[in-house]
N, C-alpha and C positions, 0 to 999 in steps of 0.2 A: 882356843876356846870354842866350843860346839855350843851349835844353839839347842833350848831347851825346849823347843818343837814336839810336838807332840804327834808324831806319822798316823797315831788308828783314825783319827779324824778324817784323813786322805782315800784310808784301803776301807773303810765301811761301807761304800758305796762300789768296789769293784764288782760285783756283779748286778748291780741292780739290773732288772729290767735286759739283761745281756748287752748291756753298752760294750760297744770296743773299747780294747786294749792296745793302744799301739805304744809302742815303745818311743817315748817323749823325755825329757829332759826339766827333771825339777831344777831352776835356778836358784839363786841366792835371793835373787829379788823375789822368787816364789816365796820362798821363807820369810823373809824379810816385811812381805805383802801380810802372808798370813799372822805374821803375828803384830800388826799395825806400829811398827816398827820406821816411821816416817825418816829419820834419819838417816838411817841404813838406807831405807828406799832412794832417796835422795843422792847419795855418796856410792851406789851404786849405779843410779840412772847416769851419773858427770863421768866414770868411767868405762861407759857402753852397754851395760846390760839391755835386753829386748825385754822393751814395754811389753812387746804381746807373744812372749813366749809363752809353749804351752805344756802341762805338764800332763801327766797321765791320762788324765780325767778330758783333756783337752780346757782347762782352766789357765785362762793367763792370770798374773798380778791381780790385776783390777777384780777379777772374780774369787779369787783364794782372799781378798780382803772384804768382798763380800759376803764369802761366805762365812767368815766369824765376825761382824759385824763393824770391819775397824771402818768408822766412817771420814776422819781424818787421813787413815791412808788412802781409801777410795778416795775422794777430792783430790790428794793429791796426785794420783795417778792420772787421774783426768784432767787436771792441769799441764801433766805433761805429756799430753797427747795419747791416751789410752781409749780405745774404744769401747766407747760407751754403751754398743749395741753386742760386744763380744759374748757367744755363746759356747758352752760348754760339750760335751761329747752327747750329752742329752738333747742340748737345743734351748739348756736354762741360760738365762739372763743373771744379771744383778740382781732384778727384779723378784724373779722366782727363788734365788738363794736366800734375800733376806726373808721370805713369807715363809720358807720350810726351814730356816734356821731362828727361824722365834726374834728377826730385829728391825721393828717397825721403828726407830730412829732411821736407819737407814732408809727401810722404803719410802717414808716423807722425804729424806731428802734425795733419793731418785726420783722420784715424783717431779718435786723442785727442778731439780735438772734437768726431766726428760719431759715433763706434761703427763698431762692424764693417758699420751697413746701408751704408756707402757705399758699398763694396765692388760693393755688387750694382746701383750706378747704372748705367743704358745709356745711351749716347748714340745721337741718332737712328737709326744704324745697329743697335741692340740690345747693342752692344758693352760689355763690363763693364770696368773696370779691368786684371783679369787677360787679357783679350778684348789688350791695348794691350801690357800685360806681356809675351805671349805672340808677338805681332809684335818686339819689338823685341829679343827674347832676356833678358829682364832677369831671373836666377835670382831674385837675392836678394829682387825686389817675389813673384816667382811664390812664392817660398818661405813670405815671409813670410805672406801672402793664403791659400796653403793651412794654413797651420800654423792658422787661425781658423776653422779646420772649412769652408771655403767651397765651395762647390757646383764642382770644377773640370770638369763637363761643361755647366756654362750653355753657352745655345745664342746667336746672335747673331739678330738677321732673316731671315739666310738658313741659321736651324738650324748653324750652323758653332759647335766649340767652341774655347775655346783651344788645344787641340791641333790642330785643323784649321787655325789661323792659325798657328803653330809651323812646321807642313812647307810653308805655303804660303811663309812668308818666308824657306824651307829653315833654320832654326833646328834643326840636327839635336840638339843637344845639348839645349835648349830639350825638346823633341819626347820626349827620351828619359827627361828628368827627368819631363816631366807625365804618362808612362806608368808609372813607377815609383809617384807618387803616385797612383794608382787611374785617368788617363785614359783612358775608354773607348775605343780604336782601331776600334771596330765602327760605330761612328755616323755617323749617313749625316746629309750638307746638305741643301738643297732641289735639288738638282740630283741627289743619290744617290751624289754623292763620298764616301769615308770619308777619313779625315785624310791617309792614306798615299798617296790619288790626286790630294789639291793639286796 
């Protein structure tokens, strides 16, 4: 009996950005991960599967259930020793998969689990949580993220804050929120853009 996985969810990101490709090994427990499949997870871990196996993407378990939001599997993989800091071929976290997969259940309980420093993870682009938030329009993560006193001028790689990512993704509403919460409109990227000439 084959599982009813869904693979384009995996290959829609193989070129982002030119991330490597190495040749990696999807497990059962990958599968099992991503479709929040606790049991399986379970009766695979008691016959040796690797917690931090990584699959194409450079995604172990713990990340392939974050990134569809299974927050049941997540816990339980961190209960059985899954690291919680593990990153992906990009340099995303937990963190970053639930803000660009649309599951703020999850990110409160990362939050819960990890404290507010998560917040301030970058992915290899510099990009923070709110950096993801701030592309995608998401009030209520931007909301919540400032309400914990957090830095909303952090800068990305290319000095860009989340308000420079706001009007780049024309997020005007986004844009106008983050200027009511203190975002600076004067700050210049490495190029010398301020947010308003994305």
């Amino acid at each position: 009996m084959g599982s009813h996985w869904n693979t384009n969810s995996f290959h829609n990101e193989s070129s982002e950005y030119g991330a490597p490709r190495m040749r990696r090994k999807t497990t059962r427990l990958h599968y099992a991960a991503h479709d929040g499949d606790c049991l399986r997870i379970e009766s695979l871990l008691a016959v040796g599967f690797d917690i931090e196996a990584r699959d194409a993407y450079g995604r172990t378990p713990l990340l392939r259930a974050a990134f569809n939001g299974h927050i049941d599997a997540f816990d339980l993989l961190l209960r059985y020793g899954a690291d919680f800091n593990a990153e992906d071929d990009w340099g995303r976290r937990a963190e970053h998969l639930a803000v660009k997969n649309d599951h703020w259940d999850l990110l409160c309980f990362i939050l819960e689990w990890g404290g507010e420093g998560v917040l301030y993870s970058r992915d290899n682009f510099g990009r923070t949580p709110a950096h993801l938030a701030s592309l995608k329009g998401k009030l209520d993560v931007l909301s919540a993220i400032i309400s914990s006193k957090f830095n909303i001028n952090v800068k990305d790689n290319w000095h860009r804050t989340p308000l420079h990512l706001a009007y780049k993704s024309e997020n005007k509403e986004t844009a106008e929120f983050l200027k009511k919460k203190g975002a600076d409109n004067k700050c210049v990227d490495l190029f010398g853009r301020r947010p308003e000439d994305m």
